[in-house]
N, C-alpha and C positions, 0 to 999 in steps of 0.2 A: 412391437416393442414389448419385449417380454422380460417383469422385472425379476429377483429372485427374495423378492420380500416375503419372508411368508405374511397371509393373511391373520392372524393373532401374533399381534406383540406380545412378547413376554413381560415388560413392563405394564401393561393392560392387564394380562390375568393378576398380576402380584396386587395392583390398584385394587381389582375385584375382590380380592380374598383379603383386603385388609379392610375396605370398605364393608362386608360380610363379617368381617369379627368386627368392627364398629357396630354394626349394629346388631350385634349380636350382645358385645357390652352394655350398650343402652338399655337394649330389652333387658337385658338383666339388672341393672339399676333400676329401670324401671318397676319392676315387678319387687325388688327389695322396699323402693321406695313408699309403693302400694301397703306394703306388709306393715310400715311402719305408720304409714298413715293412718291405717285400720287400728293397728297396735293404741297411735294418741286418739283416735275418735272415742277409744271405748272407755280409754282410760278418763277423758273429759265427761263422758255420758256417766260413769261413775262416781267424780265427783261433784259432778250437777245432781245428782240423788243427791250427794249427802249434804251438799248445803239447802236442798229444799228440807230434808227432815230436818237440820239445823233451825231454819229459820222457823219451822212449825213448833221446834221448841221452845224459840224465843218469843214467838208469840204467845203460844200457851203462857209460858212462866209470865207475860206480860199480862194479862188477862185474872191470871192467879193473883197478883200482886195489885189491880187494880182490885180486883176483890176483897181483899187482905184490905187495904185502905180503906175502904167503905166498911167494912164490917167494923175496923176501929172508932171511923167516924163516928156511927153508929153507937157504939160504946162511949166514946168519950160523949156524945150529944144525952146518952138516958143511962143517967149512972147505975141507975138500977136492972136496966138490961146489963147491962157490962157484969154487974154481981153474975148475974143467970148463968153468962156464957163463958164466966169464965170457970 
């Protein structure tokens, strides 16, 4: 019994080459997607620099300012230091 089907449907290769640009879309979203992730990773590692230098400023000026208080302490406690320095 001999049929006359051919062996590849035509409907099956069209599947193939649609399933093939499928993932051929993906990979390519994919690989965008990469880009941009890289893109936010660097742009976040840049502003984690800047709020550490931030904050090493606000420390310093914190540190400055506890200094400044004591040195007035200082002053106001020996009035005649305070003549000296000032």
């Amino acid at each position: 019994m001999t049929r006359n089907r051919p062996l590849v449907r035509p409907h099956v290769d069209a599947y193939r080459a649609l399933l093939a640009e499928c993932r051929a879309d993906l990979a390519q979203l994919d690989f965008e997607n990469a880009r941009r992730q890289a893109d936010r990773d660097r742009e976040i590692a840049a502003l984690r620099a800047e709020l550490e230098a931030l904050k090493s400023i606000v420390r310093r000026r914190h540190l400055a300012e506890q200094e400044l208080e004591y040195l007035r302490t200082l002053r106001d406690a020996e009035p005649e230091l305070g003549q000296r320095l000032n």
